[in-house]
C-alpha positions in Angstrom: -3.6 9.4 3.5 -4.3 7.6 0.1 -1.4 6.4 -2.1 -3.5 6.5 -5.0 -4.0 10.7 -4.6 -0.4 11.7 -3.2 0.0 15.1 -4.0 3.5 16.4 -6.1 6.3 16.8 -4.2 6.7 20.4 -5.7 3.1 21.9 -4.8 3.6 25.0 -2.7 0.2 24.0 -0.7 1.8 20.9 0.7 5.5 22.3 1.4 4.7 21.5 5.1 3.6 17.8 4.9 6.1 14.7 3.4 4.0 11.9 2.7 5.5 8.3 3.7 7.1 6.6 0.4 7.4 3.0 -0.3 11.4 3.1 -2.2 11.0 2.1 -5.7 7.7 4.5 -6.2 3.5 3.7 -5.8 3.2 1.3 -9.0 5.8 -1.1 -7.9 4.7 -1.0 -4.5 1.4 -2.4 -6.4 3.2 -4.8 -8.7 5.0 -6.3 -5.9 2.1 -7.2 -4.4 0.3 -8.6 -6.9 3.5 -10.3 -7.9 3.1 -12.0 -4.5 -0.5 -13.7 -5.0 -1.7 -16.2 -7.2 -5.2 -15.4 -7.1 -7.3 -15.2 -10.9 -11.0 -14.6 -11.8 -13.3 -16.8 -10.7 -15.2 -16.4 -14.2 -13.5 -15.7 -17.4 -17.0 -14.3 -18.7 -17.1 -11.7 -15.9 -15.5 -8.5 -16.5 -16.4 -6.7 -12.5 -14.9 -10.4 -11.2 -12.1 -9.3 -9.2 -10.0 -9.6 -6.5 -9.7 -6.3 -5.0 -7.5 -6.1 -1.5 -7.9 -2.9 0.7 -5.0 -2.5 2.5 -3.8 -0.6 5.1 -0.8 0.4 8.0 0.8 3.1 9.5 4.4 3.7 8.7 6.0 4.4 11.9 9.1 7.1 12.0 11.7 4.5 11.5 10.1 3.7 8.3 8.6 0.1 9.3 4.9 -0.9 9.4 2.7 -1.9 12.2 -0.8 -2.0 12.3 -1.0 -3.6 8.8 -4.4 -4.8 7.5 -6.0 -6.8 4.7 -9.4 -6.3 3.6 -11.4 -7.9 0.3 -9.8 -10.9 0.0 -10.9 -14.0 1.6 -7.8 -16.8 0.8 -6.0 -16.8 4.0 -2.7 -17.7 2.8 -2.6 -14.7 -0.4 -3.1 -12.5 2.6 -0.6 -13.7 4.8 2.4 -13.3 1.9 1.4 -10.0 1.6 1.3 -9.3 5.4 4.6 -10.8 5.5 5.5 -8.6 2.7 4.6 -5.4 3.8 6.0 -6.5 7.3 9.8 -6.6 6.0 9.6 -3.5 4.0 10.7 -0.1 4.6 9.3 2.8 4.0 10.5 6.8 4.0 8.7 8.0 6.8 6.3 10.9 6.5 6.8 14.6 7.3 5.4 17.5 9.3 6.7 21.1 9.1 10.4 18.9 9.4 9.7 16.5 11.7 9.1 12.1 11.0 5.8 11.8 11.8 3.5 8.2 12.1 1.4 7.8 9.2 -1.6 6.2 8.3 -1.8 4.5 4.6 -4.4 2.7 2.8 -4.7 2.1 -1.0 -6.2 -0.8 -3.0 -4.9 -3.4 -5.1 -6.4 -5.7 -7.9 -4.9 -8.8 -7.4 -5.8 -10.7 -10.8 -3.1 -12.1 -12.9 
């Protein structure tokens, strides 16, 4: 499951599945996580120089994380607030045909300021 292509809540094709939800909605799930780092380009003059963090966990039924993972980024301490982060939020859990399910998540973030 991808954050970034989460289907409507209202397609008929999906009425079966829930997926898991961070509370305040997908964009400020990003901004709160680039709110947390204080990373910047390395070179003004380069528009691809980025810092891009892969990230990923599985939302458990009870709505924490476990599981959670950093890729992309290389500064130990950025990924540790966000690890931390992630580790004392709550999510909505996701949904099968009724049921709180375990689900996997992974989405991207660009960490520039």
């Amino acid at each position: 499951f991808d954050l970034d292509d989460q289907a409507e809540d209202d397609s008929p094709e999906f009425d079966f599945v829930q997926y898991p939800k961070y509370p305040k909605g997908k964009t400020q799930l990003h901004f709160d996580i680039r709110e947390l780092c204080s990373l910047s380009k390395k070179s003004e003059n380069d528009m691809f120089d980025f810092n891009m963090a892969f990230i990923s966990f599985t939302v458990k039924k009870d709505g924490t994380l476990e599981n959670i993972r950093i890729d992309g980024i290389s500064n130990k301490k950025e990924m540790q607030k966000i690890i931390k982060f992630l580790s004392i939020s709550t999510f909505t859990p996701g949904f099968v045909k009724g049921e709180m399910v375990n689900s996997s998540v992974q989405f991207s973030v660009n960490l520039n300021e």
